[in-house]
N, C-alpha and C positions, 0 to 999 in steps of 0.2 A: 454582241450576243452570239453571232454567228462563229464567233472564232471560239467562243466557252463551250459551243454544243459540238467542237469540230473536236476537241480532247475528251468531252464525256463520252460522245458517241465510240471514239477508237478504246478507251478504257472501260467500257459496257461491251465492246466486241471481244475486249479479252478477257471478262470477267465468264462471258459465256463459254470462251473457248477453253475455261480448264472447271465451271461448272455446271456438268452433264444436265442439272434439270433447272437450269438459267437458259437452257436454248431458247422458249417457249418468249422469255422477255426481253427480246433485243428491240424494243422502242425505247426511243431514251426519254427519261422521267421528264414530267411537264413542270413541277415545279423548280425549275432551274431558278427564279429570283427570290425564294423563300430560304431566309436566314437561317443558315446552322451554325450554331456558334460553340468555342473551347468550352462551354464546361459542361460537368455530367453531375449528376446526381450522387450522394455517397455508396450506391452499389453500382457504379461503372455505365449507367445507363443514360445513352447522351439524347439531351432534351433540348426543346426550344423554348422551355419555358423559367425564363433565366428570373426573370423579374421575382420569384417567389424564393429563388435562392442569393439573391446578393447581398444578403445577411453576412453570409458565411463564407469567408476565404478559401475552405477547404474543399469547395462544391466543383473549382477551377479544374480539379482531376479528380480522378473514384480514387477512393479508398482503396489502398489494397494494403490494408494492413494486416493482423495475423488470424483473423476470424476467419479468414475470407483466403487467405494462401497460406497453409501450414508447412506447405514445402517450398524450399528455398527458391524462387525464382532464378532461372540460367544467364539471368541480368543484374542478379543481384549487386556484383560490383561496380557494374558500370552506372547501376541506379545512386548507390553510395559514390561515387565520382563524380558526378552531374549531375545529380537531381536536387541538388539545392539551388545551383546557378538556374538550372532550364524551371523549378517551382518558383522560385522567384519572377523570372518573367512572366511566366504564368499569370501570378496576380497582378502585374501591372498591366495585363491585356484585360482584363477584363472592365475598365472603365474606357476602354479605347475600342474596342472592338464591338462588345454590346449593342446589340439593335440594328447593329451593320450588313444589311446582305451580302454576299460573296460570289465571284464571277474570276474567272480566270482569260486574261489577254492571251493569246499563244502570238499573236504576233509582235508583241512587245516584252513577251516572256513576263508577266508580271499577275501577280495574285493582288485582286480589288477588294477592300471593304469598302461598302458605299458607294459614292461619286468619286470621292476626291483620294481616299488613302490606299498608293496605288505601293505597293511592294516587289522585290524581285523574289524569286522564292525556289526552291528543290520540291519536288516530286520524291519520297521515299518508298512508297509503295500505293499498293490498294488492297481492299478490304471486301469480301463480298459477301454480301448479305445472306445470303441464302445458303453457299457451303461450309460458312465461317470460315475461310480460308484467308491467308495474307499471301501476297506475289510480292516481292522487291520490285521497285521500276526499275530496277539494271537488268531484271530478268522477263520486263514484261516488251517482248519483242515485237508482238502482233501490231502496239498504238503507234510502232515507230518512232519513238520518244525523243527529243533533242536533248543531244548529251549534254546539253550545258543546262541543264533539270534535272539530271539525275546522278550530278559529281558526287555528291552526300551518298546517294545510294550506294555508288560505285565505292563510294571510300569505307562504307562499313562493310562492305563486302571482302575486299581488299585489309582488314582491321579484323574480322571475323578469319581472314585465309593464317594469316601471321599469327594470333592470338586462338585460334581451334575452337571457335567460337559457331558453333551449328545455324544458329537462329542466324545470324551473318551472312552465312557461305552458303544456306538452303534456299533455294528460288520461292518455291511456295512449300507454306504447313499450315497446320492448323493452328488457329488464333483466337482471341475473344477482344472483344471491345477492348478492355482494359491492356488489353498488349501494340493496340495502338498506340493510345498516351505515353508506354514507357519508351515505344521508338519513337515516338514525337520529342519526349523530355529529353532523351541521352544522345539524339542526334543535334536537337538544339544549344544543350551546353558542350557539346564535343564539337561542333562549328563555329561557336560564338555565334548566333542567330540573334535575330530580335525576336524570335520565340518560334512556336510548333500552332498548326491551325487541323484541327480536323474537320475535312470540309464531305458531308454526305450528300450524295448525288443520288440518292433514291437506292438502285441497284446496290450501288457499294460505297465504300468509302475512301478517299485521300487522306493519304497523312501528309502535311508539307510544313518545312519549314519556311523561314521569311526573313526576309532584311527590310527595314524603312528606317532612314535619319530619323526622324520624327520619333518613332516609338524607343529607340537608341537614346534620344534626351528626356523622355519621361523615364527610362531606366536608371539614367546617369544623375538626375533629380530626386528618384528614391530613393539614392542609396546610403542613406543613412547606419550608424550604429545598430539605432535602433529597432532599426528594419529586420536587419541581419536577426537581431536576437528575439524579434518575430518570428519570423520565419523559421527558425529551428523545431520549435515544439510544433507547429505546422507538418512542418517533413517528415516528422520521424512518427508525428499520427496516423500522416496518409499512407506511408510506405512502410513493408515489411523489411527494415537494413539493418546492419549492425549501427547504431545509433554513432559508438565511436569514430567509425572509419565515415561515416557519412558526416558527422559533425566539421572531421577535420579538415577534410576533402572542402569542404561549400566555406569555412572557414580561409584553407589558401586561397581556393578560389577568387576571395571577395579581397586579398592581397595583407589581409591578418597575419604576421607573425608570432609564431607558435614560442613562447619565453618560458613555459615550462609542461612537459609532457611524461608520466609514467604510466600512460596506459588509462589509469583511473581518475587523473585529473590533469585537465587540458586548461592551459590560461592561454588567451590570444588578445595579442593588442594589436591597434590600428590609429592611429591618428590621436594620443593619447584617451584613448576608448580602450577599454578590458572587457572579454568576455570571460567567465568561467563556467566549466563544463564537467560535471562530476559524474563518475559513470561505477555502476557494481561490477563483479567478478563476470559477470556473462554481458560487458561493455552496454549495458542499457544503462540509457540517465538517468540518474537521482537527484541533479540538482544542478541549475543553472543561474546563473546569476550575470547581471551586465551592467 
């Protein structure tokens, strides 16, 4: 416990140190063993109250489809690049992770669900509640941070320098809930992760990714055909992306070979398994088939 309150406390000192009317709360939040867990509600607002939504696969991340963002997200491609691999993990956390409390080792470097499910995990940033602000943890100097927690950060930084990628290369800007999950999602399928955890410490919030064996063979165990052809109409609900480019992208990803491609209709096989993917003049699907 002592080594979880010894990383909130220095990431609650920095949270104060770039927000002017955060000074007043530098004691660190009491409920440190009270579960926050990945999913949010369908307007981006993250709950503990999971039990009323595990109906619904789509609750694992907000919405952000086109009701709700009419202008193109400055992530847009890297969502269509990865956000079918990092949603799919998504729903496989959510029978694993559930009802888990979370606690962070700093002396073992490792992010805990529970007792037993112990992970190694990146640090990408934090989140602060009261300026809406995001920091990178490559840029948050004040916690002192061990660089082997924040390779993932360092490397979108370094990936935003080569690529002119702003939200990348900027230390701190303004943010909202829902722009967590999308660094959570595109740093988890851009590292091969066992998924993204957004964990709220009262004050503000972590975004981290996670490796565990364990969670790696409930992935390797879903990965069925069928799953994949799941998953699509899922994706391209939650997110505002070009449907084509995000189809095909989570398609190689999943090691589908693409046999026939013009734009408006996509067949991909895998394992004698076909999927097909029909898309209009403005690349939205019209018709899927598996």
């Amino acid at each position: 416990m002592k080594k979880y309150l010894a990383l909130v406390m220095l990431l609650t000192i920095s949270l104060t140190g770039y927000g002017a009317h955060l000074q007043h709360e530098a004691e660190v939040p009491a409920q440190f063993k009270t579960p926050f867990y990945i999913n949010s509600d369908p307007y981006g607002r993250l709950t503990r109250d999971i039990k009323a939504l595990q109906h619904d696969n789509s609750v694992i991340l907000p919405n952000l489809n086109a009701k709700q963002h009419q202008e193109k997200h400055p992530l847009q491609p890297l969502i269509e690049q990865y956000g079918g691999i990092g949603f799919e993990k998504q729903i496989d956390l959510e029978d694993v992770i559930v009802d888990k409390p979370w606690e962070i080792d700093m002396d073992e470097l490792q992010l805990v669900f529970g007792d037993d499910l112990h992970c190694s995990f990146q640090l990408l940033g934090t989140f602060s509640h009261s300026t809406k602000t995001w920091l990178w943890a490559w840029a948050n100097e004040q916690s002192d941070l061990p660089e082997d927690v924040i390779e993932q950060s360092l490397e979108l930084k370094k990936y935003g320098e080569e690529n002119n990628i702003d939200l990348f290369k900027t230390p701190k800007f303004d943010a909202t809930e829902d722009d967590l999950h999308l660094f959570g999602l595109i740093a988890s399928g851009m590292f091969k992760s066992s998924g993204y955890y957004i964990a709220d410490f009262g004050q503000g919030t972590l975004v981290l990714t996670f490796n565990n064996d364990y969670i790696d063979q409930i992935h390797k165990e879903n990965d069925t055909h069928y799953r994949v052809a799941s998953v699509i109409p899922q994706l391209i609900a939650d997110y505002e992306v070009n449907h084509y480019a995000a189809i095909k992208h989570y398609l190689l990803a999943k090691d589908y070979q693409i046999i026939f491609d013009d734009g408006l209709k996509l067949i991909a096989t895998k394992g004698g398994k076909q999927i097909t993917a029909e898309f209009d003049n403005s690349s939205r699907i019209i018709g899927l088939k598996s």
